[in-house]
C-alpha positions as a Markdown table, in Angstrom:
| # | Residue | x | y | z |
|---|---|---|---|---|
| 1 | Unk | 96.8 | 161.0 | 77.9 |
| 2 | Unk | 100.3 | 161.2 | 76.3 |
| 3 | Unk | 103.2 | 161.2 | 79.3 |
| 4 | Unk | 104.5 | 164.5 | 78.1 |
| 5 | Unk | 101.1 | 165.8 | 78.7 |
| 6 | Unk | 100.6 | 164.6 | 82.4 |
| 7 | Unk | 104.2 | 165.9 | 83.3 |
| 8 | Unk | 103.8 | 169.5 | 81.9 |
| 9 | Unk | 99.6 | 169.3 | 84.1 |
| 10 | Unk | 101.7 | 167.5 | 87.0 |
| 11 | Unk | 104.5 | 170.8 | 86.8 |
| 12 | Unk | 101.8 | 173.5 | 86.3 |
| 13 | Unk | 99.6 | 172.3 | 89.0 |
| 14 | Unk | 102.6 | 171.8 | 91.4 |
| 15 | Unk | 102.3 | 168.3 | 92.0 |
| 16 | Unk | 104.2 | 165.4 | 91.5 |
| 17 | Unk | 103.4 | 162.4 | 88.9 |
| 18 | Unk | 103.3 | 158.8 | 90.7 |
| 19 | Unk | 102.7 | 155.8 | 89.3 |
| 20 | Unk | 99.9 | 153.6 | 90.7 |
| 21 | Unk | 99.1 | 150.8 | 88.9 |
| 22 | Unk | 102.4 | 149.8 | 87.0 |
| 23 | Unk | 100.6 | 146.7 | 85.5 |
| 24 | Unk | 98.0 | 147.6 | 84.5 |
| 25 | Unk | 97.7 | 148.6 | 80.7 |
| 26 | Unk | 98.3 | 151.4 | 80.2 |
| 27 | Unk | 100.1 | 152.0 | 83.4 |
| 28 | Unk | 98.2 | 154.2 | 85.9 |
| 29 | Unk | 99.3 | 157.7 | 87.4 |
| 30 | Unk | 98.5 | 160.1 | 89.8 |
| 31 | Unk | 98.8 | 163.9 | 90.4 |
| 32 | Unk | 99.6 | 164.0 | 94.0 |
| 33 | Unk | 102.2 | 165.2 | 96.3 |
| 34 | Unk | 104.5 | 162.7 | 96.8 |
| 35 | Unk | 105.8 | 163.9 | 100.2 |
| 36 | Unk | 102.8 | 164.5 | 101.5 |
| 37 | Unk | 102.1 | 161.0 | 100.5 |
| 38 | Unk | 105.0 | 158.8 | 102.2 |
| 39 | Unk | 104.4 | 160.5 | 105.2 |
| 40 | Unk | 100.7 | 159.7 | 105.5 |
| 41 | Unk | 101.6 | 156.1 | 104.6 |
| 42 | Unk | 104.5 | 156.4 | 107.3 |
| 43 | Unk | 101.9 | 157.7 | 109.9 |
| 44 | Unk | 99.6 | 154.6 | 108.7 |
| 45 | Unk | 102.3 | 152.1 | 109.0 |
| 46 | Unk | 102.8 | 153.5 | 112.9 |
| 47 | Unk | 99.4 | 153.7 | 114.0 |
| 48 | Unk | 99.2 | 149.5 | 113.0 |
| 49 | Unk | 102.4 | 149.3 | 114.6 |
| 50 | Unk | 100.8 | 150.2 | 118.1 |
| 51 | Unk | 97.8 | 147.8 | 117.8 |
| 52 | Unk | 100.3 | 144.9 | 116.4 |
| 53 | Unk | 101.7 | 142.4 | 118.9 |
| 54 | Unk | 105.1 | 140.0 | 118.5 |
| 55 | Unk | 104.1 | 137.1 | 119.5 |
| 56 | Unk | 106.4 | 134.6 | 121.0 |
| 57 | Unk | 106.9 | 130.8 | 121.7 |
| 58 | Unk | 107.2 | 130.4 | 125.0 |
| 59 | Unk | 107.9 | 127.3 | 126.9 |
| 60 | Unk | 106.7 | 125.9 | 130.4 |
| 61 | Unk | 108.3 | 122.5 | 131.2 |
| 62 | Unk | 106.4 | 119.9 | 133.8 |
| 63 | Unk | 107.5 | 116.7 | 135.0 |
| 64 | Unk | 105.0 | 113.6 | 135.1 |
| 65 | Unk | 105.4 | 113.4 | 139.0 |
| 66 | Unk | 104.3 | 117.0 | 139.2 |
| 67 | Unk | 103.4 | 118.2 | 142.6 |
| 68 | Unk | 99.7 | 120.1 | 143.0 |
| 69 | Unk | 101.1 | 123.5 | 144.1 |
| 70 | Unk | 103.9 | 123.0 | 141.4 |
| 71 | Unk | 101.7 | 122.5 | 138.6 |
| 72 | Unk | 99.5 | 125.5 | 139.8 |
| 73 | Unk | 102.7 | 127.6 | 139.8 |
| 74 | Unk | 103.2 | 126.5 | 136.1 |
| 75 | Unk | 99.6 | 126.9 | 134.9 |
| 76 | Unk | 100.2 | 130.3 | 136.4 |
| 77 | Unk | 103.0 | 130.9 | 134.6 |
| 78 | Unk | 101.7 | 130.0 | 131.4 |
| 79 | Unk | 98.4 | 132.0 | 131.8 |
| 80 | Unk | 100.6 | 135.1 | 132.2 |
| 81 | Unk | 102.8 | 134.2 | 129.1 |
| 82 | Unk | 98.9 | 134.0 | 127.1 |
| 83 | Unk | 97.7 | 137.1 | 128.5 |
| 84 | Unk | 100.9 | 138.9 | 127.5 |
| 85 | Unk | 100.0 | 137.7 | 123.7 |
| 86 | Unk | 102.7 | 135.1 | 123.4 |
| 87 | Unk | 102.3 | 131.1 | 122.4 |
| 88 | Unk | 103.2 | 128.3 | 125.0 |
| 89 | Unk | 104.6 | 125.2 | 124.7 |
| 90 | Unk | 103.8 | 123.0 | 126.9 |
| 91 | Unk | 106.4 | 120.2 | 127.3 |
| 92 | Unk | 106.2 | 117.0 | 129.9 |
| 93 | Unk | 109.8 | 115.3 | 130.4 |
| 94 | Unk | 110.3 | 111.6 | 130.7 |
| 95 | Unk | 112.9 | 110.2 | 132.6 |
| 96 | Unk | 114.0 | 106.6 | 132.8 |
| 97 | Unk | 110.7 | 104.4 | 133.4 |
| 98 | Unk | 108.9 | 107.1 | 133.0 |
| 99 | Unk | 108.7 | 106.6 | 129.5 |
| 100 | Unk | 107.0 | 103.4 | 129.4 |
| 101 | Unk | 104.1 | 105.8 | 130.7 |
| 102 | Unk | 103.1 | 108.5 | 127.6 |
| 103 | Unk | 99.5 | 108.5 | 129.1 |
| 104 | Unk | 100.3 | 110.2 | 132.3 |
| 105 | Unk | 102.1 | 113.1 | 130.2 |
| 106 | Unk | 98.7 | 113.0 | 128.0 |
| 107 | Unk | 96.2 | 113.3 | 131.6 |
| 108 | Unk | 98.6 | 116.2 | 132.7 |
| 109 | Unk | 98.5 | 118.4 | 129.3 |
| 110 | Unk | 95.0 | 117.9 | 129.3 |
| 111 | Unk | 94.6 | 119.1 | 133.2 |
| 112 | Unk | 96.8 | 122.1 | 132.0 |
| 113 | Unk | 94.8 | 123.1 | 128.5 |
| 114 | Unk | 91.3 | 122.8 | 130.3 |
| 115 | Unk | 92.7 | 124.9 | 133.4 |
| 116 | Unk | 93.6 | 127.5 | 130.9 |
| 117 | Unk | 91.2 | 126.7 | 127.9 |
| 118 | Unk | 89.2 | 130.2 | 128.6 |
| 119 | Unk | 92.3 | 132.4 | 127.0 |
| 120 | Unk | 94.0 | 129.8 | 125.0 |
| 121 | Unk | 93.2 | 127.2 | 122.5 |
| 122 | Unk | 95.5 | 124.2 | 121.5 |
| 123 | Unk | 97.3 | 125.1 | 117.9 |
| 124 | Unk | 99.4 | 121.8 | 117.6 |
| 125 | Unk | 97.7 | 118.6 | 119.4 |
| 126 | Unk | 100.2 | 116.5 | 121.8 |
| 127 | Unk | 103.1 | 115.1 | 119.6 |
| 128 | Unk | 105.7 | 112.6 | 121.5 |
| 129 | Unk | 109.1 | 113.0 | 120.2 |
| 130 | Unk | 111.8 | 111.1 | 121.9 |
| 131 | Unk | 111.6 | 111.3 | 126.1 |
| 132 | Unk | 109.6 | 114.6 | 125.5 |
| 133 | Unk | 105.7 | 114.6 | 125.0 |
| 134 | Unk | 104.6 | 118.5 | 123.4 |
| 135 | Unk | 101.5 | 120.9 | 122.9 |
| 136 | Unk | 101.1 | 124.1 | 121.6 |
| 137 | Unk | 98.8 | 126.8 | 123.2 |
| 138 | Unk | 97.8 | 130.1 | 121.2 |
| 139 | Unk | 95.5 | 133.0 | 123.5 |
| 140 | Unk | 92.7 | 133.2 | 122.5 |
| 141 | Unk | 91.9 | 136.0 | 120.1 |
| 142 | Unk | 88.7 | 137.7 | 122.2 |
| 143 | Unk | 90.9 | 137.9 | 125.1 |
| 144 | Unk | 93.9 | 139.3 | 123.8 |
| 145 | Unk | 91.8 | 142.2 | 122.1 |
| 146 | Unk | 90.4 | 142.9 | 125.3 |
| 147 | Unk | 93.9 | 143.1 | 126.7 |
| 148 | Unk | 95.4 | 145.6 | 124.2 |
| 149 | Unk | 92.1 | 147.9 | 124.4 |
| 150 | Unk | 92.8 | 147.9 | 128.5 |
| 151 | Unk | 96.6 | 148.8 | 127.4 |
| 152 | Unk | 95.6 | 151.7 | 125.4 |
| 153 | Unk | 92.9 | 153.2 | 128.1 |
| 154 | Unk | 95.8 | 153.0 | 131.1 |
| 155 | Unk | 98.3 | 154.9 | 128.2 |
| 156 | Unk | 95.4 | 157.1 | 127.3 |
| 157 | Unk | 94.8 | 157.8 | 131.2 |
| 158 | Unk | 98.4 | 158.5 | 132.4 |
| 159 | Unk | 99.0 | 160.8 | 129.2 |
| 160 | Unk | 95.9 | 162.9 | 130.8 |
């Protein structure tokens, strides 16, 4: 119909006329309230919010020479940095002669991703750059799910 037409239905009728489809041809529109609209998307847009974690990078440094009870200390560490939703990096430092010796930094990040391979998987495999040997650990989807649906009972629970 003519745009006249739809404004004068849009006025009688009390509603407003939105524009859907702008691309389509011809251009597709809508009697709706507009108002009633945004805040229905606004609503939407908070209710995803909730559910939606930031995730960050977060970053657990180990020596080659690591101690047992220090590397048990840092696998903790990084298992409560998964659980809370965020990435770790997982970085071994070489010092001096230390270096001439990558393949002791590659049997320690694999000790650390099988400790912790039931809530994380490796994103980036080990990469050596400079004195430094990296890898990058992302939780893993199942259990991070199951986190945020135990987060939203214990909210649900103290509200009641």
């Amino acid at each position: 119909m003519p745009l006249y037409q739809a404004r004068e239905l849009a006025k009688k009728q009390g509603f407003d006329l939105v524009e859907v489809a702008p691309t389509a041809v011809p251009p597709v529109c809508r009697l709706m309230d507009y108002g009633k609209f945004k805040y229905q998307q606004a609503r939407k847009e908070r209710e995803a919010k909730k559910t939606q974690r930031l995730s960050l990078l977060r970053e657990v440094r180990l020596r080659p020479k690591i101690g047992d009870h220090d590397f048990d200390a840092k696998a903790r560490a990084a298992k409560r940095f998964l659980e809370g939703g965020d990435k770790v990096k997982l970085t071994i430092m070489f010092r001096g002669r230390e270096n001439a010796h990558p393949e002791l930094g590659l049997r320690l990040l694999e000790k650390m991703s099988d400790s912790l391979k039931e809530i994380a998987t490796v994103e980036k495999q080990p990469i050596k750059e400079g004195a430094r040997l990296h890898v990058i650990l992302a939780p893993q989807q199942s259990a991070l799910k199951t986190k945020i649906k135990e987060e939203v009972k214990q909210e649900e629970n103290a509200k009641t």
